[in-house]
Every structure is written in structure tokens, then in C-alpha cells.
N, C-alpha and C positions, 0 to 999 in steps of 0.2 A: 554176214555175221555182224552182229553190231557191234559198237566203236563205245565202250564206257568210261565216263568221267566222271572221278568223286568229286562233288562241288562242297557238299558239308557235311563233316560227321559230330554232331553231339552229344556233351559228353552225358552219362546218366543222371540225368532229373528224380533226387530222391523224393521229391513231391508227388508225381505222376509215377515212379517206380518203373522207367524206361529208355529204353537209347535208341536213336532214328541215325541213320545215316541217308543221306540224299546223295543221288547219285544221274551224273546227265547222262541221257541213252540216245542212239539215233537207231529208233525201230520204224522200216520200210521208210524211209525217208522222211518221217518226223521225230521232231527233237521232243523227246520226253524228260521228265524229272523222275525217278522213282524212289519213293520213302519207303526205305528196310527200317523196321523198327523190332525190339526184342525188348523186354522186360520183364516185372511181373506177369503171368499169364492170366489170374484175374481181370487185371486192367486191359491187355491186348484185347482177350476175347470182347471186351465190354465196350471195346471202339471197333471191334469188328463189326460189317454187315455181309460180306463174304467172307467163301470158304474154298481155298483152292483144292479140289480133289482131285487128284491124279493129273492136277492140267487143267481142269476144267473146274470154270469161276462158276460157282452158282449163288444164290443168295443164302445164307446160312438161318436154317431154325429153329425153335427153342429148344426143338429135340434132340437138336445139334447140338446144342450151347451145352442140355443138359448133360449129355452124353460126355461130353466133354469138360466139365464143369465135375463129373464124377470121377474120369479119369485122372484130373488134376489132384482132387482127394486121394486118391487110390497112393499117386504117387507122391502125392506129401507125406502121408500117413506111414508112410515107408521110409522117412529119412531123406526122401531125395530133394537137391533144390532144382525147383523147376523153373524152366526161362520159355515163355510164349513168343512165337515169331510170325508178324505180320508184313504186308506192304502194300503199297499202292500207287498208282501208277497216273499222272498227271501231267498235262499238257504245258507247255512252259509256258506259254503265255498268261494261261488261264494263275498258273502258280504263284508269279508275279503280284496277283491280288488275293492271293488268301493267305487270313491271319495262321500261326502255330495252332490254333484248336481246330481250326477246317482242316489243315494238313494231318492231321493224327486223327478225323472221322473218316467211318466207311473206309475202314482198313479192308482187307483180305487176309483171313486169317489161314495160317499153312501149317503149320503145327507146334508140338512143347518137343522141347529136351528134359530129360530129369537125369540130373548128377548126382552123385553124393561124393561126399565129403566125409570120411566118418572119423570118429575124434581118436589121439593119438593113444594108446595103450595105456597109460599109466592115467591118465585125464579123469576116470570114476575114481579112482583109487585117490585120487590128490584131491577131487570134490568131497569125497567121505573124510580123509583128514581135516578139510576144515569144518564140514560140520562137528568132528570130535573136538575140534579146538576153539567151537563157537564163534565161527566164521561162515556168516550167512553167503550161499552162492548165486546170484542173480542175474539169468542170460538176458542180453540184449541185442537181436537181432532184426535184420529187416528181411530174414526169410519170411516166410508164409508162416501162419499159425500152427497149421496141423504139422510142418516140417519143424516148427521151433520146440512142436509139444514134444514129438517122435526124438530126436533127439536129444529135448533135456529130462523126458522119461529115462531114457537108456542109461544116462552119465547118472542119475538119479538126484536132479537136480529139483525136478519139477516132481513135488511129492504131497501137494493138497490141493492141486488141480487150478491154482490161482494163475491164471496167464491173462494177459491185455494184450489189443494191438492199439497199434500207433492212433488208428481212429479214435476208438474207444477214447485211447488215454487226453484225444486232443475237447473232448466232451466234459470232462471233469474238469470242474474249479480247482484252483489250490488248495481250496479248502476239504474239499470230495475226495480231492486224490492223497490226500494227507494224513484220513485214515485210513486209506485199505493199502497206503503204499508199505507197508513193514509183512502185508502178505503176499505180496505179488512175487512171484518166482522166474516167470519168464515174461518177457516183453517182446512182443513179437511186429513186422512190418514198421520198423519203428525208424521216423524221421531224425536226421542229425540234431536239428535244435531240440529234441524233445532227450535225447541221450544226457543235455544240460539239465534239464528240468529234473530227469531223473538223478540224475547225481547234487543237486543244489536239495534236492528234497530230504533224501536220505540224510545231507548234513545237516540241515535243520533239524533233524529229528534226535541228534547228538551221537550219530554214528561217523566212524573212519572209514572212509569211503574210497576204495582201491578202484580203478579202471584200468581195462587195459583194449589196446584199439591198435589200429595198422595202415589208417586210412585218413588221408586229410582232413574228411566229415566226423573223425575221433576226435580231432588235435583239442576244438573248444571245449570237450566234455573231458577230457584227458589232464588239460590245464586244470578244470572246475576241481576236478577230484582231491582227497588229499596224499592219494601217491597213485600217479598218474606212471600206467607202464607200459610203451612201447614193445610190439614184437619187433624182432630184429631184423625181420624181412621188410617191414614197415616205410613209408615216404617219411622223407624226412622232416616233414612237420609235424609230424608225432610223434617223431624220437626228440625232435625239439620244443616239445609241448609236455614231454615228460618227466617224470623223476628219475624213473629204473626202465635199462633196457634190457630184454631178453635176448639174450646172442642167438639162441637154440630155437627158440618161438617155441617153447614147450612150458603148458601151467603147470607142468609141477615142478616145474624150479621157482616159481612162486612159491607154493608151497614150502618147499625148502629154505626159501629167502627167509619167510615166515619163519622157519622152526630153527634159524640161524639167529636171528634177532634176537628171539625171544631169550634163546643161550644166552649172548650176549648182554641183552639188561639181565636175567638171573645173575651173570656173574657181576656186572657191574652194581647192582644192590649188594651183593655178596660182601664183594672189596667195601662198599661205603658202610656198609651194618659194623665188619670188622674193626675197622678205623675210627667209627664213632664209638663203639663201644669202649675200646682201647683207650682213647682218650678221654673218654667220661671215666674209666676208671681208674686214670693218673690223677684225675680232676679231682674224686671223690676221695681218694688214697690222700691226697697231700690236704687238701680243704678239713678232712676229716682229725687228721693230726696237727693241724692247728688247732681246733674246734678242740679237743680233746686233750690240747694241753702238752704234747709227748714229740719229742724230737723228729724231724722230717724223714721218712724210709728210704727215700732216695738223694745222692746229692747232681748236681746239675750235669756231672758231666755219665753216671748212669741212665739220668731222663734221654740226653740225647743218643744216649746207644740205645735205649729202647724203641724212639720213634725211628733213629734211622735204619739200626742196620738188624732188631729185633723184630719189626713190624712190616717191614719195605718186603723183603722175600715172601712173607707166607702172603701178604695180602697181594702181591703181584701174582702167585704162582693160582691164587682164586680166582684169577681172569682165566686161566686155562681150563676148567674144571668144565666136562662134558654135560650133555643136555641129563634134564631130569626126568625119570623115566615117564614123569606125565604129563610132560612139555607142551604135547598137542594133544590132550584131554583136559588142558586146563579151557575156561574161557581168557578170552581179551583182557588183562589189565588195565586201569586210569592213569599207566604211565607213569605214574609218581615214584620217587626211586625208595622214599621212606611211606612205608603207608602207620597207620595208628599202632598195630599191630608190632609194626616193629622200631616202633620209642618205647614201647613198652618191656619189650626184648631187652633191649640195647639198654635201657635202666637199669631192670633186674640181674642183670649181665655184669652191670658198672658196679653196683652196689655189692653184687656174692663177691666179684674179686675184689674189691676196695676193702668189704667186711674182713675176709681172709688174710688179704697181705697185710693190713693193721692187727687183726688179732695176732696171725703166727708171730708179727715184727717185738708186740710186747709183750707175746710169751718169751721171745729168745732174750729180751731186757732183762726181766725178771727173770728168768733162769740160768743163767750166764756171767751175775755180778761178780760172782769171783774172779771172773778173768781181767777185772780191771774197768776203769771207765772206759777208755778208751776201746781196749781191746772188744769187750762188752758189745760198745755202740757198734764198731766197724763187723762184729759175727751177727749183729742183729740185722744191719743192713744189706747185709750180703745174703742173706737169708729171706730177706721182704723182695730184694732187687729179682734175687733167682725165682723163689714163688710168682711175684708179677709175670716174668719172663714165661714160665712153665701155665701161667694161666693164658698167656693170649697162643701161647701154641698149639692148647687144647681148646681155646675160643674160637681158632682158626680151622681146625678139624670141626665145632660145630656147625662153620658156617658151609662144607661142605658138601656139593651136591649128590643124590642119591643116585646117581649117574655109574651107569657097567663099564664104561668108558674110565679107564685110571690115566690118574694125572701127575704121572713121575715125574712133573715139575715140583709138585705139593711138596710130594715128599723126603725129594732132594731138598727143599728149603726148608723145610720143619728139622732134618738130619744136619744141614748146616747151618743153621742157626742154635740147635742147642749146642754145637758143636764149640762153635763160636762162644757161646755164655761158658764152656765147661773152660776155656782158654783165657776168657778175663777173672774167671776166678781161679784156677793153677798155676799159672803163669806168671811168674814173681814178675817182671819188667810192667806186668797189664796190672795185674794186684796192685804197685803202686800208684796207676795213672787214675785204676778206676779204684782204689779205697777198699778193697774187696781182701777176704780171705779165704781161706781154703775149708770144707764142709764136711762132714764125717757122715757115715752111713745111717745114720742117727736122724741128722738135717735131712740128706737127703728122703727119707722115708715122711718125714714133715710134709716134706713141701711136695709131694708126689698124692700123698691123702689130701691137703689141702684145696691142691690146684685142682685135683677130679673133682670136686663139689660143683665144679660150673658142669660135669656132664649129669651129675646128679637132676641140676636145675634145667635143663636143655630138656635133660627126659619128662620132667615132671609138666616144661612149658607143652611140650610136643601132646601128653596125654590127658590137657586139661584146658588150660585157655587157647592154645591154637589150632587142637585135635580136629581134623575137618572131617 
């Protein structure tokens, strides 16, 4: 029986797309070396010049290769990833003086494996959401072509037949691969440093460029990226080359990452539309009664129960507001939290409720004289204070989203805060602090037709400048 010693095992060369392990043997009383090698099975056969058959070494020929060369199709074509496995068998002395390209000639070729691997359930389903949300999906693997196509057919990734391998892509200039790279779908047999090139290309091209990898030969393209993601089974130079890790190693919690974001800035514009609006139209309120000659509608210490404790709930409670029903049918955004669209809003917004709480404020002056100056000004102001108030609660229902998901934070703060306004104006101890007096069913019906004019304006924005 013979006596075997691994002397070296190497690790896989993704250049040559293969792993040799050497190993010392003592057969019939000579010391041999023999090189196991396994990789791509293109490459093995192609450093093959035998072919072990049942035991028996013969020299292997073309009808061989071809034979075989067909098989390897048969099982790509199928999904499977196939691993070629050779060896050879050398005298130790002799090995001593041969470089790494002699030891990897005139292999002995023994046969393939073919695996599959097939992708996890939900994986087509999470590819089709991002093409609805205009999230290009682009594989990059160093399987074989026909196994790269077989699979990104299935997930429904590869769907205008645009696939490269690594060769190919290493034949194109920057300039060559710069236009056809925005069609290319799959990347197949594809070297580590080219995984860079592809990801440095794409952002040149002014795309957000997501990777995701699990293998040390990721980490540099991982980093390149602009949100580099880690699976969680991964070496840990890829979770530390990354931005986000996946615990699960499942893409559709990408996905989700995705359709969690997106929540998240809708509502975060949401809250900044609200806030700016609100305070362009205290701006435009008080700027406007100067301009115009007529006593200020608010005095300081109502400004500050508007900003803090009339505006803080409902615009906080617009962070919670669930996705919109066509969250992931929209395309990619520019990121911007105000886009042109909505200064324009947020204007016309400032301006209806400015116009209103000034108009109704000197209707109540003028219709009211009799009560006195004093009395007069303090029903007029409490009138413009309340109108204000009852405009940014219905400002704040505009800004919410079309979302099935309810948000009985909203509407616990919209219930407590007018609640709140109906107690600094009933409430004799608050009437003193805030200047304020008590409103008759008369006022009230006022400032209820008044303040609905901002939904009048919402509808008209909704079916004419912003109608998509």
C-alpha cells in the first residue's frame, strides 16, 4: 500500500480557474509527486493529453475532447456548475526542475462533476421587483457561460441575450466597453479585478452602483461600490469591505432594504414639505400685514405654540406613515429631499393659507367693531390663530401617504392637538396667557370653510401641474 504525503495544496488561481494539490507518494519503491488538480473543465481538458478510462491511461482525441466538450455543454446548459478533474504523476527528482506551466502540461484527464446550486424561492420574485422599481439586475459570475446564461434565464435576469465573459471583456478598451456596458446583463467566467472595472464603469456612467459578494476576491469590488453588501455567511473581508450585511444571505431582504428606504426618505420629505410649508406661511401671514398696513394676527407667545406644540406631533407622527402603494413601481430618485416640484407646492401652500388667515383675520376687524377695540382685535386674533392652526392640520393630512397601512399615530396627533387649541381658547387660566377668547358656532363654521381651501388647492395641484 502506499504511504501518501501532502506536500502542497493551492489555493484557486482565478487566472487559470483552477486548484492543484501535490502530493508525495512512495509507488513500488519510488518517491513520486502527484498533481490532483480540479477547476474550470474547459481549462483542465485543454492541459489534458490523457485520459484515464476505467484505469487505463491512454492518450486522449479530438473525439474525445469533442465528446466531452459536448457533455460539459449538455451540463451547463442545465444549470449545473461543473468542476473538471485531472492529475499527473512525476518523478521527484525530475520535478525539482519544472517550472508551475510544465507541472499543469499533459494532465490526465478523469472526469467532470456537475452541481447545481439553484437560487432560493423568493430570488425571481425580488429580481422582477426591482426591475418594477427601475433597478437594473446584473450577474456577475465566474461560472461558465452557458451555466451563467441557464440560470440568469430562469431568475429572468438575462432577457436581451447581452452576456460577456471575462475574456471577451478583457479585449475591450474603456472606451469599447463603455458603450455596450449599460446592456450587458450577465458577466460570466469573470476575474476578481475585472469585478472593479465593472463596478468603477457603471459609476462613471452616473449610476448607484449596489454589490454584493462573500469572498475575499469581492472585498476590492465591494469597497468600489456605492453600497457594498456582504452575505452573512461571508469571510470577513467582505463584511469589512462593506456597507450592509445580510444575516440571512437572502436577496430579497435587499429588496426590502430597498422598499424600506425608500419609506423612509418619502416620509422624511414628507415631514420637511410640512415644516417648510408651515413656516413660509407664518412668513407670508405676518410679512403680508405689515405690507398691508393692519395689526399683526398672531402675538409671540401664539407663534410659539404653533411651532412647538401645534406643528411637532402631526409632522412627527408623518414619519410613521406606511409605504406608498407604488413605492416599488416608482423609478430611482436624485436623492434630493426638495425637488422643483415641491417649492412650488410648498409656495402655493404658503400663500392659500397666508391669503385666508389674513383675509378671514380682517373680516373678523371689520365685522366685530362693536365689541370694542380691544375686545375686537383679541376675537379677530383668535380667529386668524385658530384658522392657522386648522390649516396646517389639514396641510398635514395633505402630506399624507396613499398608503393601506394606517397610521394611528397621525391621527392620535391631529385629535390632540386640536384638542389642545380647543383648551387655549376655553380655558380661562390659557385665554389669559395666550390673549385668546372663546368662538361661537358662527366662527367656527368660518374657519372650517376657510381652512378646506388648502384641500380644494391639493386637488386642483394633484389634477393639473403634478398629474403624472
Amino acid at each position: 500500500m502506499s504511504t501518501i504525503y501532502p506536500i502542497n495544496d493551492n489555493y484557486l488561481d482565478n487566472n487559470i480557474k483552477q486548484l492543484e494539490k501535490l502530493e508525495n507518494q512512495k509507488l513500488n519503491n519510488n518517491e513520486k509527486i502527484i498533481v490532483y488538480t480540479k477547476g474550470a473543465p474547459e481549462i483542465i481538458l485543454s492541459k489534458s493529453k490523457y485520459i484515464d478510462d476505467n484505469g487505463i491511461i491512454k492518450e486522449i482525441d479530438e473525439n474525445t475532447k469533442k465528446t466531452i466538450n459536448s457533455k460539459i455543454e449538455d451540463m451547463t446548459k442545465s444549470a449545473l456548475r461543473v468542476i473538471g478533474f485531472g492529475y499527473k504523476i512525476l518523478d521527484k527528482d525530475k520535478f525539482k526542475n519544472l517550472n508551475d506551466n510544465e507541472i499543469e502540461e499533459n494532465l490526465i484527464f478523469c472526469g467532470l462533476v456537475g452541481m447545481i446550486d439553484p437560487p432560493k424561492d423568493k430570488t425571481k420574485e425580488s429580481i422582477d421587483k426591482c426591475k418594477d422599481a427601475g433597478i437594473r439586475v446584473v450577474m456577475i459570475t465566474g461560472d461558465h457561460k452557458d451555466t451563467a446564461k441557464a440560470v440568469a434565464e430562469e431568475l429572468g435576469i438575462l432577457t436581451n441575450g447581452k452576456i460577456i465573459t471575462g475574456e471577451e471583456l478583457n479585449k475591450l478598451s474603456n472606451e469599447e466597453y463603455s458603450k455596450i456596458c449599460e446592456d450587458i446583463q450577465v458577466y460570466a467566467r469573470v476575474y476578481p479585478e475585472q469585478k472593479v472595472r465593472i463596478v468603477e464603469t457603471l459609476k462613471s456612467m452616473g449610476n448607484i452602483v449596489s454589490m454584493t459578494g462573500d469572498g475575499v476576491n469581492d472585498a476590492p469590488a465591494l469597497k468600489k461600490a456605492s453600497i457594498g453588501v456582504a452575505m452573512g455567511g461571508g469571510t470577513d473581508v467582505a463584511k469589512e469591505s462593506s456597507d450592509m450585511i445580510l444575516q440571512n444571505d437572502d436577496f430579497s431582504t435587499i429588496v426590502k432594504a430597498i422598499e424600506e428606504g425608500r419609506k423612509i426618505f418619502d416620509n422624511i420629505k414628507r415631514f420637511v414639505k410640512f415644516q417648510v410649508s408651515t413656516n413660509i406661511d407664518a412668513i407670508l401671514t405676518i410679512v403680508g400685514a405689515s405690507i398691508i398696513n393692519i395689526p399683526l394676527p398672531f402675538n409671540p407667545i401664539q407663534i410659539l405654540w404653533i411651532n412647538i406644540i401645534m406643528d411637532g406631533p402631526p409632522a412627527q407622527s408623518l414619519g410613521n406613515e406606511g409605504p406608498e402603494k407604488n413605492l416599488m413601481h416608482r423609478k430611482p430618485e436624485n436623492g434630493e429631499i426638495l425637488e422643483k416640484r415641491d417649492y412650488l407646492r410648498i409656495i402655493i401652500f404658503g400663500l392659500t393659507m397666508a391669503i385666508g388667515t389674513l383675509g378671514l383675520f380682517i373680516y373678523e376687524l371689520k365685522s366685530n367693531q362693536s365689541l370694542g377695540i380691544n375686545e375686537c382685535k383679541t376675537k379677530a386674533m383668535t380667529v386668524a390663530f385658530t384658522v392657522f392652526v386648522v390649516y396646517q392640520l389639514f396641510s398635514a393630512y395633505c402630506n399624507k401617504s396613499n398608503s393601506t397601512v394606517k397610521n394611528r399615530a397621525f391621527t392620535i396627533s391631529i385629535l390632540i392637538s386640536f384638542i389642545l387649541q380647543l383648551a387655549v381658547i376655553y380655558i380661562s387660566p390659557l385665554q389669559t396667557i395666550f390673549r385668546t377668547t372663546g368662538l361661537d358656532i358662527i366662527d367656527w363654521i368660518s374657519i372650517f370653510i376657510v381652512a378646506f381651501t388648502i384641500f380644494i388647492v391639493e386637488y386642483i395641484l394633484r389634477k393639473t401641474v403634478f398629474k403624472k
